[in-house]
N, C-alpha and C positions, 0 to 999 in steps of 0.2 A: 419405472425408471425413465420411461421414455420423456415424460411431463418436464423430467428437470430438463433433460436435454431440449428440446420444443420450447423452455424457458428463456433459452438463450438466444438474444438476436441476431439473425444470420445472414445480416446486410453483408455487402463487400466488403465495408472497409470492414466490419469486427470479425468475420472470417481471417483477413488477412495480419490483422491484429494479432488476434488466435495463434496463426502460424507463428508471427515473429515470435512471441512469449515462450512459442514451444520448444523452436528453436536454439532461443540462447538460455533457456531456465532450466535446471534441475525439475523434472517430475513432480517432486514433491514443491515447490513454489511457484510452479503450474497451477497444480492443483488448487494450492491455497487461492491463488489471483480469483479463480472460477469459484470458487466458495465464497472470496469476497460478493462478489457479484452477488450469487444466488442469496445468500444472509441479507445482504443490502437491499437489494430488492425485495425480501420477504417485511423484512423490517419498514422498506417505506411502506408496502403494503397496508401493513399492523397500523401505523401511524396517519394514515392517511393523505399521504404525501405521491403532490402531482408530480411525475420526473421523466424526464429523455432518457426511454430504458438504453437506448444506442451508447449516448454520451454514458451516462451510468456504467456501460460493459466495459466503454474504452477504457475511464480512468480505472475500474480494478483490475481487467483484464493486464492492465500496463503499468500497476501501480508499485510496483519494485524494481520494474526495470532498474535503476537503478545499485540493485543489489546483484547482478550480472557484469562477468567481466566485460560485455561489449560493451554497455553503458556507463561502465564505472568510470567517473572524471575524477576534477577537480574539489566540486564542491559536495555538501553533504549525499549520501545518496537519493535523497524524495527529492530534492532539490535535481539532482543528475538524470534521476527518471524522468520526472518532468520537463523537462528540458529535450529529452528523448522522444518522447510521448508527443508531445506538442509539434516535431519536425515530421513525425512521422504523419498525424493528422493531416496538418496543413498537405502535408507531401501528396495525401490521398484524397483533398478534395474539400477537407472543414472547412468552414467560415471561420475567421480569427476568435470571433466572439464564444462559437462554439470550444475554438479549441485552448483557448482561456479556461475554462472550465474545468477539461481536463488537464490541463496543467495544474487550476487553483486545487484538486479533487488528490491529485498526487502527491503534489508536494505540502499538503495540510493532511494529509490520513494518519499522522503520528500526532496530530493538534489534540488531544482533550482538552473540549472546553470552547474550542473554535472552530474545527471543522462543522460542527453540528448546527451553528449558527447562520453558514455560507448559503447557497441555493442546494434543492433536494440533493443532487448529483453527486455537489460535494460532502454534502454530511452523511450521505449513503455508501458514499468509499468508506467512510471514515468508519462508520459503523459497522457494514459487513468485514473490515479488515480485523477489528478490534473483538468482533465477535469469533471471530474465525481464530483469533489468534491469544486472547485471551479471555475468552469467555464472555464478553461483558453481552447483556442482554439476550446470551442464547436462550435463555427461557423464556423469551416471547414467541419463538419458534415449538412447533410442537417437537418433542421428542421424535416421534415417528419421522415428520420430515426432515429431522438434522439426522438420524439414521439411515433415509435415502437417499440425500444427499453425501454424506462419508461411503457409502456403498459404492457410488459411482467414480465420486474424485476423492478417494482413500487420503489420507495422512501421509502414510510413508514415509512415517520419521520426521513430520514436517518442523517440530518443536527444536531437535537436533541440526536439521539442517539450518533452519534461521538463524540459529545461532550461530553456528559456524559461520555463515555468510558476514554476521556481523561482526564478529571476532575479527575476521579479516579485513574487511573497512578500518576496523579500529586501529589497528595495528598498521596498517597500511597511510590513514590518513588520521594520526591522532586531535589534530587541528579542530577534524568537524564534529568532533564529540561531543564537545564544549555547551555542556547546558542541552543535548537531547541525551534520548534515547542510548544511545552510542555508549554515552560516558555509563552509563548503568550497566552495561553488557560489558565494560571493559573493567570495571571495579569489580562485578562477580567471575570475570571469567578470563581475566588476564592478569599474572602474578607482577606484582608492582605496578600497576597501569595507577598514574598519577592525572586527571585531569581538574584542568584550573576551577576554585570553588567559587562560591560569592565572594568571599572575602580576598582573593586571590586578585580577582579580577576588580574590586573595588579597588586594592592597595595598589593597584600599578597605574590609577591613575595618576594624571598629575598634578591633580589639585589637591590641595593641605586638608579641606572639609567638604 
């Protein structure tokens, strides 16, 4: 157990990262952030992908901010984290370039199809989040190590909880639904939730064709 831990970079700023996340996040989407991480990084492993394991920690470590009431704004939530993420790097010393990154890594970790195209860092959010949270490619992980990795940073209802978080976005800002993730959460899991379709959003234009 120790290896996962030792896996982790323990620069200042991702220590203090660490803290923030722990802070305003539910346990269980603690957890998941740090899974992001350790999946993503196994996966660049696998793949043979060169990457800033630091930068790589920020964006998953901080990659829902977003879905927290201190973070929660205006706009969609990856979009809100990111935004979050990004004040807080610069705040602790990033170079802009760097902290682009974890902005682009945050606010595209719901991208299939594009995160994975960006630089390592960002399609490694993308992946360890995706893996973590719906399975995708955890079979390139051995069994064993996705077993000691849950041992350490448990679930704790995490599937329950995301949802509920999202539930509440939705409801709270039905606006930013519109064509993600969101509107999906809100058609299975909120009775009458109505978000705009393609054709919704084609007819309101104002042109005849």
């Amino acid at each position: 157990m120790a290896l996962i831990h030792d896996s982790i970079p323990d620069s200042e700023i991702c220590k203090k990262a660490t803290q923030l996340v722990t802070e305003v996040s539910p346990t269980s989407l603690c957890n998941h952030c740090i899974r992001t991480f350790l999946f993503g990084d196994l996966l660049g492993i696998r793949d043979g992908l060169k990457c800033d394991r630091e930068l790589l920690y920020l964006g998953a470590i901080m990659h829902d901010l977003g879905l927290t009431e201190r973070f929660d704004a205006e706009q969609r939530f990856e979009v809100n984290g990111a935004d979050a993420a990004r004040a807080f790097v610069l705040e602790h010393g990033l170079s802009d370039e760097k902290a682009e990154i974890v902005w682009d890594a945050i606010a595209l970790h719901t991208s299939i199809g594009i995160a994975i195209r960006k630089q390592p860092e960002i399609a490694l959010v993308h992946l360890g989040a995706t893996a973590d949270l719906l399975g995708m490619r955890i079979s390139d992980i051995t069994p064993e190590t996705v077993e000691q990795i849950l041992d350490v940073y448990p679930r704790l209802g995490f599937n329950q909880q995301i949802t509920q978080l999202m539930v509440s976005q939705v409801k709270r800002k039905p606006q930013t639904a519109t064509f993600t993730w969101l509107a999906e959460v809100g058609r299975c899991c909120i009775h009458g939730f109505v978000s705009p379709n393609w054709n919704d959003m084609l007819n309101s234009s104002p042109f005849a064709e």
